[in-house]
SEZA-316386 format. One line per field, with one value per residue (C-alpha): residue number from 0; residue in one letter; x, y, z. Coordinates in Angstrom, 1 decimal, padded with zeros to 4 digits, always signed. Layout:
BEGIN
k [NUM;...]
r [A;...]
X [X;...]
Y [Y;...]
Z [Z;...]
% end
This chain:
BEGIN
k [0;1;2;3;4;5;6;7;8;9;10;11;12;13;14;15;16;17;18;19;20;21;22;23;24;25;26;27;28;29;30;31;32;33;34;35;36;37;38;39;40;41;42;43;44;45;46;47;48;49;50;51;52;53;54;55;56;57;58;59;60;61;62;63;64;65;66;67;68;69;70;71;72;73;74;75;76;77;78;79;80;81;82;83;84;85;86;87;88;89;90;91;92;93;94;95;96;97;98;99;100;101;102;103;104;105;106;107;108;109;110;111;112;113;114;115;116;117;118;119;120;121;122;123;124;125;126;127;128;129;130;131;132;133;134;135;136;137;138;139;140;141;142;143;144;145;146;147;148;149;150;151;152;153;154;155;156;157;158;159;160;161;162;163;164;165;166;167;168;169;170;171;172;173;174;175;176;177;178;179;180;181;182;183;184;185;186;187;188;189;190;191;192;193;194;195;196;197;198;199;200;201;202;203;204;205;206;207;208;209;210;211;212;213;214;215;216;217;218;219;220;221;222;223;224;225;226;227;228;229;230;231;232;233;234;235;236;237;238;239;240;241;242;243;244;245;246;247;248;249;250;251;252;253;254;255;256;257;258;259;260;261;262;263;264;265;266;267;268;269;270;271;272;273;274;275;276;277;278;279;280;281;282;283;284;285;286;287;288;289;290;291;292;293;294;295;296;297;298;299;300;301;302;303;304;305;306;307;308;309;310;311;312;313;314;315;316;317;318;319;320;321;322;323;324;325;326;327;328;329;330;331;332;333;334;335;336;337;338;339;340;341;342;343;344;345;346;347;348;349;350;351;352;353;354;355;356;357;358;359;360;361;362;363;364;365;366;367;368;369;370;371;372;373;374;375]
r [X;X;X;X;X;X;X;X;X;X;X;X;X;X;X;X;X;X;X;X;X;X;X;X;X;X;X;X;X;X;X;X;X;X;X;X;X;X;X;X;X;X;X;X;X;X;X;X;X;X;X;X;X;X;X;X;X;X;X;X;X;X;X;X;X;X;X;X;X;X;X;X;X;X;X;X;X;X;X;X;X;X;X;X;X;X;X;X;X;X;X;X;X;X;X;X;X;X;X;X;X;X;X;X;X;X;X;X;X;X;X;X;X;X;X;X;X;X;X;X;X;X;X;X;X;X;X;X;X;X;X;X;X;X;X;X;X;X;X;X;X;X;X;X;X;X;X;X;X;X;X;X;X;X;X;X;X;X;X;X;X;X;X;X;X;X;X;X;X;X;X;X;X;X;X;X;X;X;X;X;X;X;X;X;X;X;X;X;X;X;X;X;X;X;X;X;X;X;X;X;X;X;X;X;X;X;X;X;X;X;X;X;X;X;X;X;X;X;X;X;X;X;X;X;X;X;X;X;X;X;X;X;X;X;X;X;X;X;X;X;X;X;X;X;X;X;X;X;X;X;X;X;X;X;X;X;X;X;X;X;X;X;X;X;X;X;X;X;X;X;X;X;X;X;X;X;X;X;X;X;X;X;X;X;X;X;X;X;X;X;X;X;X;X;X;X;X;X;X;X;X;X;X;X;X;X;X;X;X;X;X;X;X;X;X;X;X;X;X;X;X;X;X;X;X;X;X;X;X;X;X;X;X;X;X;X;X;X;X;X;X;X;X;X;X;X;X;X;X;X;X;X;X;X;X;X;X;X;X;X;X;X;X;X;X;X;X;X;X;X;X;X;X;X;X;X]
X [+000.0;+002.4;+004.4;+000.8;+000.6;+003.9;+003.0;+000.1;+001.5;+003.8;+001.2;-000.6;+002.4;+002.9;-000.5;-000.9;+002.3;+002.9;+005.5;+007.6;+007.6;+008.8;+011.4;+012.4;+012.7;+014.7;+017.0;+018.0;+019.2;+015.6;+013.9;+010.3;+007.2;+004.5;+001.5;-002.5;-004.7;-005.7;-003.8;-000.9;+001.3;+003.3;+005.5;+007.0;+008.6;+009.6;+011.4;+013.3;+014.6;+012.1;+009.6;+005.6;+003.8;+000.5;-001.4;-004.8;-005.8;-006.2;-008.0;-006.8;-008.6;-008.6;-006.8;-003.9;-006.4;-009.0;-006.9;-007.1;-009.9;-013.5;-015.6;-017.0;-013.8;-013.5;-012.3;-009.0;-008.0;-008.8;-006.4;-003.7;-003.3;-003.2;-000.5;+001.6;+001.0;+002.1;+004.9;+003.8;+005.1;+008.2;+010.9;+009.2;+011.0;+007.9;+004.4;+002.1;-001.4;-003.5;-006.0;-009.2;-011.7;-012.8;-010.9;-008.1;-007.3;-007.9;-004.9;-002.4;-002.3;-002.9;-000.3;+002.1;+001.6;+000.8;+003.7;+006.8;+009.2;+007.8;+007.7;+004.5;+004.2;+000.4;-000.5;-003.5;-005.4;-007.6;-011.4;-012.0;-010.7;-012.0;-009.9;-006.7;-005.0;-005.7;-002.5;-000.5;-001.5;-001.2;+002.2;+003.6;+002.1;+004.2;+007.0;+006.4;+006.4;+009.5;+011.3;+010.4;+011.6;+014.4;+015.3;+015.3;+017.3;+019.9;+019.3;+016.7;+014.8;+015.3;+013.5;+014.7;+013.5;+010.0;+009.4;+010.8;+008.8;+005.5;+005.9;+006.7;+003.1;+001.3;+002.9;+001.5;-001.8;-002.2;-000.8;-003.5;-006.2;-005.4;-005.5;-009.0;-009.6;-008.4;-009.3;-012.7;-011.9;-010.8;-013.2;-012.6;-009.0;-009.9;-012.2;-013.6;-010.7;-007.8;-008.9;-009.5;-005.6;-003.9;-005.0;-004.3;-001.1;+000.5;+000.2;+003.3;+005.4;+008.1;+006.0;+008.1;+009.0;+004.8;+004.6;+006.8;+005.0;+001.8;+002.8;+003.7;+000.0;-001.5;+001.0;+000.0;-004.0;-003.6;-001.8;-004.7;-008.5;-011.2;-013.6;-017.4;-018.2;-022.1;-022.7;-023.8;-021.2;-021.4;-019.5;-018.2;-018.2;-017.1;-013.5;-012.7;-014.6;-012.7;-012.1;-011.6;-014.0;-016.4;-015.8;-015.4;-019.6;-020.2;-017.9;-020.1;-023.4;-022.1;-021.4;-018.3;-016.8;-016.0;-015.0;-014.7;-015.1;-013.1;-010.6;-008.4;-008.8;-009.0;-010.0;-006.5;-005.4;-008.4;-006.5;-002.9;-001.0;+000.0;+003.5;+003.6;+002.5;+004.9;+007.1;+006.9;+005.0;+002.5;+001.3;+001.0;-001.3;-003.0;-003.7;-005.3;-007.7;-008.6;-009.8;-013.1;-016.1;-014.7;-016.3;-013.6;-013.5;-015.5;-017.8;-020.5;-022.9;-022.4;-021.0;-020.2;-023.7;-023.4;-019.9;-021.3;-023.9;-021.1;-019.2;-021.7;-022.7;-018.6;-018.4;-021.9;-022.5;-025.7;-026.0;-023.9;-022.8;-022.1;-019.7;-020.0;-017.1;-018.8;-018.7;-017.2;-019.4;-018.0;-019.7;-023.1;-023.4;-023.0;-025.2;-028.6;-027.1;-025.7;-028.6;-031.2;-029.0;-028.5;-032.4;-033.1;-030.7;-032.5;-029.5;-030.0;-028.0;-026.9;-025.5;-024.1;-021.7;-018.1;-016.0;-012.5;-012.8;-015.2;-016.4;-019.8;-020.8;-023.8;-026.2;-024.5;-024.3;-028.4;-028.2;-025.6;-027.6;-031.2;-029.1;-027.7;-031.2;-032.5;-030.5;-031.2]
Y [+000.0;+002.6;+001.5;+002.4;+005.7;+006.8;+006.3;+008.0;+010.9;+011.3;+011.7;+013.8;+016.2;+016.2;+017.6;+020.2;+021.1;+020.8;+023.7;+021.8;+019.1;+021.1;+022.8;+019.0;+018.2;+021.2;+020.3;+017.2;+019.1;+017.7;+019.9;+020.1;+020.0;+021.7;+019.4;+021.1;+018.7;+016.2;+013.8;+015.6;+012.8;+012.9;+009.8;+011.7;+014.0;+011.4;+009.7;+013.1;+012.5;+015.3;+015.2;+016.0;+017.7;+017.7;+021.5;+020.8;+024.3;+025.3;+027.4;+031.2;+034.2;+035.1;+038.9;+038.8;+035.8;+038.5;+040.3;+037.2;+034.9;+035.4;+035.0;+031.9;+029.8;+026.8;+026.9;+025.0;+026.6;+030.4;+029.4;+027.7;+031.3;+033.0;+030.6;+031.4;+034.6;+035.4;+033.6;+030.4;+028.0;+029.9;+026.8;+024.9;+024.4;+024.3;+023.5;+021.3;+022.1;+020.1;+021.9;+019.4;+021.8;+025.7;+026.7;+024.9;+026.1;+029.8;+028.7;+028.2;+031.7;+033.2;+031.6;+032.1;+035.9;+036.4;+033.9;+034.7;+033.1;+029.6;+028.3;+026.8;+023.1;+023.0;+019.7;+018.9;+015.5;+014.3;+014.0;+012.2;+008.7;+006.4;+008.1;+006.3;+009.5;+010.3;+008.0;+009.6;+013.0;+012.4;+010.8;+014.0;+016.1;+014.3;+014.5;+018.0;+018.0;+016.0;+018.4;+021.5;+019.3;+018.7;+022.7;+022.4;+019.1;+019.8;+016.0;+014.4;+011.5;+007.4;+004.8;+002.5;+005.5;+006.0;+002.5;+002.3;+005.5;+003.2;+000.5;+003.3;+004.4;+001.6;-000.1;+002.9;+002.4;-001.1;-000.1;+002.7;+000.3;-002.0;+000.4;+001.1;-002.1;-002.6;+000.5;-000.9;-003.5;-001.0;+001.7;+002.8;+003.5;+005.2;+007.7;+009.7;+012.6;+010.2;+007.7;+011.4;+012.3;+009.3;+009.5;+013.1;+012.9;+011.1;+014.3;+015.7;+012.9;+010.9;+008.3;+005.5;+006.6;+007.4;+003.5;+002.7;+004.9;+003.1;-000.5;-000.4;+001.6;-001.2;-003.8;-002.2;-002.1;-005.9;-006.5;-005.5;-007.5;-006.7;-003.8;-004.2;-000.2;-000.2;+002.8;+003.6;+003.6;+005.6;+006.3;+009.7;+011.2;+014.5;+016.4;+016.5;+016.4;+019.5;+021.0;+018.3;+019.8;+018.5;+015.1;+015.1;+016.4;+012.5;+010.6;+012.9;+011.4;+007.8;+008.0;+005.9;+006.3;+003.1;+003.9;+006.8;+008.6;+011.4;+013.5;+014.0;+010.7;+007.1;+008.2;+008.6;+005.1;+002.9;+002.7;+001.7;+002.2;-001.3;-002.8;-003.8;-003.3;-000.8;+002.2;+003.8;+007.0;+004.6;+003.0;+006.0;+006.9;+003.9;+004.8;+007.8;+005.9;+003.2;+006.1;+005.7;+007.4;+010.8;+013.9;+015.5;+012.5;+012.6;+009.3;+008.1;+006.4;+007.8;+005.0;+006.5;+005.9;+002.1;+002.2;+004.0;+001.4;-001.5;+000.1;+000.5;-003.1;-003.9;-002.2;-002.5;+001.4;+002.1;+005.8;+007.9;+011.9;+014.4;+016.7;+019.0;+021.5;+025.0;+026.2;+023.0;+022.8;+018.9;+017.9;+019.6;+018.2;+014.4;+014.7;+014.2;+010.9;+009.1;+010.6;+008.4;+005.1;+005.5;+006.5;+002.7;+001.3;+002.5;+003.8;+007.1;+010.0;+013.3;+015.9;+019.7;+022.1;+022.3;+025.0;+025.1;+027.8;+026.0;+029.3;+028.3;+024.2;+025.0;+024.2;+021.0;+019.6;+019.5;+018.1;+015.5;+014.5;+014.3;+012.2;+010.0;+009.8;+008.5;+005.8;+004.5]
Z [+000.0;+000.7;-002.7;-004.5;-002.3;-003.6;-006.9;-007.0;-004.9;-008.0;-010.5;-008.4;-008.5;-011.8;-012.2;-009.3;-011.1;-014.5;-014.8;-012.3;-014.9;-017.9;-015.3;-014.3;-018.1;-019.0;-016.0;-017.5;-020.6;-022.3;-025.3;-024.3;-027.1;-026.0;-027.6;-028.0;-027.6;-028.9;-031.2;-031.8;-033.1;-029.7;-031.6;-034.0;-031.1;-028.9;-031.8;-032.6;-028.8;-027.0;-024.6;-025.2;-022.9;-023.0;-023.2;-021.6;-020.2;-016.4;-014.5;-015.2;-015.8;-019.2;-019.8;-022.7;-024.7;-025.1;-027.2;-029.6;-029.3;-029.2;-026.0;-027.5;-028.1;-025.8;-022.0;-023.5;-025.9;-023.9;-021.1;-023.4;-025.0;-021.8;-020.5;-024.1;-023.5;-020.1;-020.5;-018.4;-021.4;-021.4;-022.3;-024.5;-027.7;-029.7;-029.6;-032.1;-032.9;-034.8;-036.7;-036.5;-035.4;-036.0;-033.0;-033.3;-037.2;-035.8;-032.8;-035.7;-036.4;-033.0;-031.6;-034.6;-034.2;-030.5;-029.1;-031.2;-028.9;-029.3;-032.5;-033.8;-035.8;-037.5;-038.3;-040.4;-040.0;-043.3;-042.2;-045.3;-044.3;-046.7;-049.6;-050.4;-050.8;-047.2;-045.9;-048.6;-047.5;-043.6;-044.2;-046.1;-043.1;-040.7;-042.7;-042.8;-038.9;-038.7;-040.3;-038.5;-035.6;-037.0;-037.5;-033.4;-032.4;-035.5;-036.5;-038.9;-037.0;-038.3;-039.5;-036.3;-033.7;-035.1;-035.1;-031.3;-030.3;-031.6;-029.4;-026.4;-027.1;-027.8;-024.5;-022.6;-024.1;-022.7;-019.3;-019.0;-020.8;-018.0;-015.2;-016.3;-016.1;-012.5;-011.2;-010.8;-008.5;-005.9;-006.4;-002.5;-003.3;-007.3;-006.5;-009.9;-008.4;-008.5;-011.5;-013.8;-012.0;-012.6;-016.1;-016.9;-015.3;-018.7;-020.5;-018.3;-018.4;-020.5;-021.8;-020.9;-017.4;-017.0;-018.2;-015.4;-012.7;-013.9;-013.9;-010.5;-009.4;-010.9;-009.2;-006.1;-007.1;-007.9;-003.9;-002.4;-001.7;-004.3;-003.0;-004.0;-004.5;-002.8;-004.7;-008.1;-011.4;-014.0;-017.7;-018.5;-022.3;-023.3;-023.8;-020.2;-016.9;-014.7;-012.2;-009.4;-007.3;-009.6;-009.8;-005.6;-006.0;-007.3;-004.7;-002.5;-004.2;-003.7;-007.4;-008.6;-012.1;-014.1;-017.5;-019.6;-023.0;-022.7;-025.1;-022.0;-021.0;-023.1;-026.4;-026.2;-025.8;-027.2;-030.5;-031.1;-034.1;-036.2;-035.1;-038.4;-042.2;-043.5;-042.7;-039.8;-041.3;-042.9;-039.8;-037.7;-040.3;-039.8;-036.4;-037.3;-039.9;-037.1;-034.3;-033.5;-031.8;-031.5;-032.1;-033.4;-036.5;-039.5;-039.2;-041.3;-039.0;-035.7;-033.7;-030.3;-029.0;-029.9;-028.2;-025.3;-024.7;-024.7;-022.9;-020.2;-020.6;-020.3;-016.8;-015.5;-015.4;-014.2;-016.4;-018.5;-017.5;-020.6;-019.7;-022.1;-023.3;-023.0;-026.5;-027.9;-031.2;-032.6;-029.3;-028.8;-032.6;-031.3;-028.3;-030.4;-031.9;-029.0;-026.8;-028.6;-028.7;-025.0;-024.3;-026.9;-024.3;-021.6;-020.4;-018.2;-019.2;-017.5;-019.0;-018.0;-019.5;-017.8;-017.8;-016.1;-013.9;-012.6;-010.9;-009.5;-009.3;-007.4;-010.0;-011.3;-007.7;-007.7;-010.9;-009.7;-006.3;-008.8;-010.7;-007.9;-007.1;-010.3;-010.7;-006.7]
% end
């Protein structure tokens, strides 16, 4: 137990702290890649020898960002300009952004002109996937990437390290799968605050020493007797589910969470890229053809509902909670589609709009406790 508390005492660090991180990284005589979320291809820096870190946002007040985003961009993307801004990402080398939504493409060139002092890597993912020119195309866009990374580290990236740098992620993606899958045994121990911590803290770390970090969590998960949670379980779905303070409102309601949906979280790690079936390139382009169920990805047929259900059926969730990016656009556009699957289900469903700041939870608290009630 006290081998498990360490553990999770260091992820908890890295994310009440993820300057100290980047400070701990530059220390080591590390280049740092500042990476937007989500799916930057964090493979392609980690096989040019960097580190990606994760840019997920905080809570902030939003002064400098004004000057260069409209009141309506997302929570996100507001505070990851403020932090470029006022100098908080001060010792990154770089940072990515992929451009797979309205506000995202617009980030490109605020950034480019606001934050002169960081350098700024677009990246363009193909929404038509069914096109065989799409591989071709994503391929010469990380190429494109690769060298712009290359201008930085002085040295153009192999064959033999992107094909390492896969295996790096796709061995982190079982170990969190797998944590997911353990958590729930010990539901007493993985409340919604420390599951949501343990898995945003693999945004500020080395992906193979994070792989390390998390083997021995669930090592120490595995030591100890099975818990059976009395409470209620439910699935989360959205972009993120912040601040803490409101995931602590459903451990309040007796409310455990049991599996999740979430861009921050394992949409992330639900799809690996092949170990095999051509270059490197090629196959992390696969990757992005095999995502699945994601608002941000162009999908005929509208599968995340179907995958919700399973995915409640998988972990015996007794309802689903919406956490809905305010002003995230992909999103609101999905919730009518998965809405009715879940309602055929006769799955319950909550849903509430999140913002980071979190400034007031009042409201969403009732909600959460009517929920709670519901499924009783």
């Amino acid at each position: 137990m006290a081998e498990l508390e360490k553990n999770l005492a260091l992820l908890k660090a890295a994310c009440d702290d993820p300057k100290r991180m980047l400070e701990k990284y530059l220390s080591e005589g590390k280049q740092v890649i500042g990476c937007f979320a989500p799916y930057t291809p964090e493979q392609l820096v980690c096989a040019a020898g960097m580190v990606p870190m994760g840019l997920w946002g905080g809570q902030t007040e939003y002064q400098l960002a004004k000057s260069y985003l409209p009141a309506f961009a997302c929570p996100v993307m507001q505070a990851n300009m403020e932090f470029g801004l006022s100098g908080v990402y001060k010792g990154l080398s770089a940072v990515i952004i992929p451009a797979i939504c309205d506000t995202l493409r617009c980030m490109t060139q605020n950034w480019r002109f606001g934050v002169k002092e960081i350098p700024m890597i677009p990246i363009v993912y193909p929404q038509n996937r069914k096109s065989r020119a799409a591989v071709d195309y994503l391929v010469s866009e990380f190429e494109a990437v690769l060298v712009m990374l290359a201008t930085i580290t002085g040295n153009m990236v192999s064959e033999a390290s992107l094909s390492r740098a896969i295996r790096i992620y796709n061995a982190h993606n079982a170990v969190m799968r797998e944590f997911c899958d353990t958590a729930n045994d010990h539901l007493d121990v993985i409340t919604p605050s420390v599951r949501h911590m343990v898995m945003k803290s693999a945004w500020f770390f080395d992906k193979e020493e994070h792989t390390e970090i998390m083997r021995g969590v669930i090592d120490g998960l595995k030591a100890l007797p099975r818990y059976d949670y009395p409470g209620k379980r439910v699935v989360l779905t959205g972009i993120a589910c912040e601040p803490d303070a409101l995931l602590d409102i459903f451990a309040e309601n007796g409310i455990a969470v049991v599996g999740d949906d979430l861009a921050q979280e394992s949409r992330q790690y639900r799809t690996d890229a092949p170990e095999s079936g051509g270059g490197a390139l090629k196959r992390l382009a696969a990757q992005w053809m095999l995502r699945t169920g994601c608002s941000l990805i162009h999908e005929d047929g509208k599968p995340r509902g179907p995958m919700l259900v399973k995915l409640c059926r998988d972990t015996g969730a007794d309802g689903v909670v919406l956490s809905l990016m305010k002003f995230c656009d992909p999103e609101e556009y999905d919730v009518p589609y998965f809405m009715k699957d879940l309602k055929a289900a006769g799955i319950p469903c909550l849903s509430f709009e999140t913002d980071q700041l979190g400034d007031s939870l009042g409201q969403t608290a009732t909600r959460i406790e009517s929920f709670a009630e519901i499924l009783s």
